[in-house]
N, C-alpha and C positions, 0 to 999 in steps of 0.2 A: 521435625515433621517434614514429609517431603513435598515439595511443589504441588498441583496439581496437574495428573498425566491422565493422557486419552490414547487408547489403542483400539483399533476398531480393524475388524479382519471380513467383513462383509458389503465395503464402502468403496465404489470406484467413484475413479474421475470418466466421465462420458463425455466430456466440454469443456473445451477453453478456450474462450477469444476474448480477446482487445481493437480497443479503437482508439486510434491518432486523433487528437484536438487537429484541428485545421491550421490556426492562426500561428504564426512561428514568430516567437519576440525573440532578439536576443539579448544580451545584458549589457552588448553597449547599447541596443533601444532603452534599456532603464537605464543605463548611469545618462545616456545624454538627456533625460528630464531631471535627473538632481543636479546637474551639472557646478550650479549653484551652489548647493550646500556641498559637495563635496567640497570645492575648493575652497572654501571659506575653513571648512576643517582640516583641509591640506590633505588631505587622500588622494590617491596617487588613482588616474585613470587608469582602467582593467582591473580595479579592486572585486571587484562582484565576478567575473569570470575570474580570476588571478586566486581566490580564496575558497571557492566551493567547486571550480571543476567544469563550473555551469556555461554552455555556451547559449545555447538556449534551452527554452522552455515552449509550452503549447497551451495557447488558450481555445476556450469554445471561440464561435462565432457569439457578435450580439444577438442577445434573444435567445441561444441556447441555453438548457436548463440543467442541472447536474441529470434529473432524469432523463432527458431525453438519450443524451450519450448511455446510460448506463441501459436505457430500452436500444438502442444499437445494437449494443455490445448485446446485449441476452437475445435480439433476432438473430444476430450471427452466430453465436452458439448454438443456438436453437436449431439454426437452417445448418449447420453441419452436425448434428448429434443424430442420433437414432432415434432422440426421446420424444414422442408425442408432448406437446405441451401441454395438452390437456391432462397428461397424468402427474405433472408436477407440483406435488402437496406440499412444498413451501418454496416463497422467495423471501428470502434476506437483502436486504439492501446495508452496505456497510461502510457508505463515502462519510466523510467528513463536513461533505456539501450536500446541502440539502433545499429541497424546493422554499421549504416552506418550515414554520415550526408543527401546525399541522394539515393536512393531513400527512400521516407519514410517506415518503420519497419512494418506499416498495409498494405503497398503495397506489402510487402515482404511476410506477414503472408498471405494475399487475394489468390496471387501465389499461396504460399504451398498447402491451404484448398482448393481450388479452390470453389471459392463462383463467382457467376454471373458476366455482365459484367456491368450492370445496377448499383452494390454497389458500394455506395461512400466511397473511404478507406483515413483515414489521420490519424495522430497523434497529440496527445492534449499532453502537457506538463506542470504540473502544481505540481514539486517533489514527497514528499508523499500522494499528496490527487490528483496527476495524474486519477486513478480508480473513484475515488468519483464522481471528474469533469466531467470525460468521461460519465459515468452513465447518470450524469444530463441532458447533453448536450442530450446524445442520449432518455432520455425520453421523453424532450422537441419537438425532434423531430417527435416523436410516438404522443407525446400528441394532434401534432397541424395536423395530417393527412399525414408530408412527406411520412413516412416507417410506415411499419408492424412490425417488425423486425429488432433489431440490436442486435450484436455481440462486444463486451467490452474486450478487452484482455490488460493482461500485461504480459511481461518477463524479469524477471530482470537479472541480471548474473553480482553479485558483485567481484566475481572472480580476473578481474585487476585490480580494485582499493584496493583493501585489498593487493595482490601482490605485486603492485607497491608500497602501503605505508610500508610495510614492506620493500621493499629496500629503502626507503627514511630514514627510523628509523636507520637502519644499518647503516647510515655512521656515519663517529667520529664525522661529525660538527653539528651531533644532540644533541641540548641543551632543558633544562625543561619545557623551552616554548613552540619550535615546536612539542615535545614528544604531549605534552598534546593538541595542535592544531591540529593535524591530527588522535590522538587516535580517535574519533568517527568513523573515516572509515573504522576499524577493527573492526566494528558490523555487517558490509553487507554481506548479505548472497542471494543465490539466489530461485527463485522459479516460477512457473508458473501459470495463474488464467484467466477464464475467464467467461463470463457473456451475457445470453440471453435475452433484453428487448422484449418484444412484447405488439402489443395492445392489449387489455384486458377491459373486461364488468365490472362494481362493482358488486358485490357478484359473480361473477361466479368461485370463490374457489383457484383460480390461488394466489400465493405469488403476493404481491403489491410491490411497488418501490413507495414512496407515495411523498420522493424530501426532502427538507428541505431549509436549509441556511448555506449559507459562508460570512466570516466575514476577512479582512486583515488588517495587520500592515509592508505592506511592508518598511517603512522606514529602517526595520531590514534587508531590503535583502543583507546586508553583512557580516552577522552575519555566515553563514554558503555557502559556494563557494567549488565547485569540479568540475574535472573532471576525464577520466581514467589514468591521472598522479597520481591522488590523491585530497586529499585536507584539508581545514583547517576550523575548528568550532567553537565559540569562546560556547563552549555546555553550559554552566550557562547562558550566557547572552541570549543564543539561548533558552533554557527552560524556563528561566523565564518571556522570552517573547512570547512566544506562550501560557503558561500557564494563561497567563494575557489575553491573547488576545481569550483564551479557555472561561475561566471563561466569557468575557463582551461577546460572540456569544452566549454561552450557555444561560445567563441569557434572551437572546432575542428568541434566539427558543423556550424555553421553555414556555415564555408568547403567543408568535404567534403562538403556534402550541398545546397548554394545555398538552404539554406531564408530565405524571409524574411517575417519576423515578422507585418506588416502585413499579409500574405493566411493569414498561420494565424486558422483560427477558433475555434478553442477549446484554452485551453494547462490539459491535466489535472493539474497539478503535487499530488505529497505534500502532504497539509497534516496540520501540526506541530500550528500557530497561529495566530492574526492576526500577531504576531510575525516568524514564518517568513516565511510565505506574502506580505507585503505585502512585508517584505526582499528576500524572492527576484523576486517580481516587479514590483521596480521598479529591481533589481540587472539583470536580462536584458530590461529593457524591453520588457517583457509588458503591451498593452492590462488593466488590472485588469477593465474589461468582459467582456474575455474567459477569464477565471479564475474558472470555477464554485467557488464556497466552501462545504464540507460540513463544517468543523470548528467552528461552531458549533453545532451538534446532534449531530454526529456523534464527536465528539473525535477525538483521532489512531490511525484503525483500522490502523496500521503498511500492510504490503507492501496488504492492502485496498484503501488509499485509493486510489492512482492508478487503478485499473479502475472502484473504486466510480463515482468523477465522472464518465468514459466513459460507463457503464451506466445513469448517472442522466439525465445530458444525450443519449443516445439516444432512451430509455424516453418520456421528455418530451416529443420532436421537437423536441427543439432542436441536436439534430447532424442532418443528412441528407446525402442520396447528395452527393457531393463536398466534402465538406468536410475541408479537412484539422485534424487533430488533432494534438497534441502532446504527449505522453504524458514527464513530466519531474520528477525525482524526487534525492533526496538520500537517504542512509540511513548508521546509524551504523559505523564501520571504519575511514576514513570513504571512501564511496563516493557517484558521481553517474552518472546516467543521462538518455540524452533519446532517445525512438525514433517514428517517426514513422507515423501510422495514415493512409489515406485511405479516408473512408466512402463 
């Protein structure tokens, strides 16, 4: 039975922007608060940069709320698209951080921007490929006549979970086990992103959103559990199994969709780590040339990440009009995604 695949031939992208968290931690600001427990366990200072890549990461300011960045992010899109916001008939909100349990975080972001009364606002939850899904979800709805127009955001704001695991690391009854189980949550960082689908003609010049496939192995979904306590990763068993589960989707999109590798120009893949990231592409035989790297300043902004590098490498002029894109991602459950952009 084959994966589930989406192709949509009537779907642009009309919008993409991101927003920098303000606050700049780096990870020797976190190891100098475990200082403590590291050396008790004899961990070698630079462990935290020296194993993920990570030099720093970006928090909100206090008081900031994951919606408010992700209502940033959808003004700045907004103020450079063509698209009146009045005629955008959905927003998605697809962070992993959220205001509140309810009301939902799109209903919050809807508020801020002030968009119609007619748009359908919810939140899709699907960890790091949260953005991916959303996408999909909302081109499927453009594709099939619902909306004209929708609006894609995420905001994340790792901010209390890195906090709170550092006070979890501080006390004495942390031993080498839990060290190393909760280390992955001192990657998150935060940042804002968002995204304008609209309907759209073939050839009429617009960036395409063209869909792709996702592939799962949730058996693994306890391989990796958080919340803003914190949490715990079992990351090898977590990597090697998304990695697996990378490689068997990949090897299926790639037959159902002819793409090949050597004329993709830019592969935006999640990034974790250096870790991850240089794993996964060299597992999918991914040009590293062509693998924008933002996890070194930017730490792991979860569903964020893959639109971030998109937005980044547009904003730059280092994507333009035909290039194709590759939008490619892992998240924990565990699931994988690859969907394919042409600018």
């Amino acid at each position: 039975m084959a994966a589930p695949r989406s192709r949509y031939t009537n779907v642009a992208i009309t919008g993409i922007a991101d927003v920098d968290a303000d606050v700049v931690v780096s990870s020797a600001d976190i190891e100098s608060q475990i200082t403590k427990t590291m050396e008790r366990l004899e961990m070698p200072v630079g462990l935290l940069a020296g194993l993920t890549g990570i030099e720093n990461r970006r928090f909100l300011n206090q008081g900031m709320s994951p919606s408010d960045v992700a209502a940033s992010a959808a003004e700045k899109v907004l103020s450079a698209s063509n698209v009146d916001r009045s005629k955008i008939g959905a927003l998605i909100n697809t962070s992993v951080s959220r205001d509140y349990l309810e009301p939902s975080t799109a209903a919050i972001v809807q508020g801020k921007i002030g968009l119609g009364r007619d748009c359908i606002n919810f939140d899709i939850g699907s960890a790091c490929l949260g953005f991916l899904q959303g996408a999909a979800l909302a081109a499927a709805m453009i594709e099939r006549g619902e909306i004209d127009h929708a609006l894609i955001v995420a905001g994340e704001d790792g901010r209390p979970i890195v906090e709170n695991t550092i006070k979890n690391l501080q006390s004495p009854d942390t031993d080498d086990a839990s060290f190393r189980e909760q280390f992955a949550c001192l990657t998150l960082g935060s940042a804002g992103v968002a995204m304008v689908l609209s309907k759209g003609e073939p050839n009429d010049g617009q960036p395409r959103f063209f869909g792709g496939l996702s592939v799962s192995a949730t058996q693994h979904h306890a391989l990796s559990v958080g919340n803003y306590d914190g949490g715990r990763t079992d990351s090898q068993a977590l990597l090697q199994g998304g990695l697996d589960l990378a490689e068997d989707g990949w090897a299926e999109a790639v037959e159902a969709f002819g793409w090949c590798i050597d004329r993709v120009h830019t592969f935006a893949i999640h990034q974790v780590s250096k870790v991850h990231t240089d794993m996964l592409t060299s597992l999918l035989k991914f040009d590293p040339e062509r693998v924008p790297r933002i996890y070194p300043q930017y730490g792991n902004t979860g569903p964020a990440s893959v639109p971030t590098v998109l937005s980044k490498e547009v904003n730059e002029g280092r994507v333009n009009h035909g290039d194709q894109v590759l939008l490619v991602g892992m998240g924990s459950g565990i699931n994988a995604a690859a969907f394919e952009v042409l600018w």
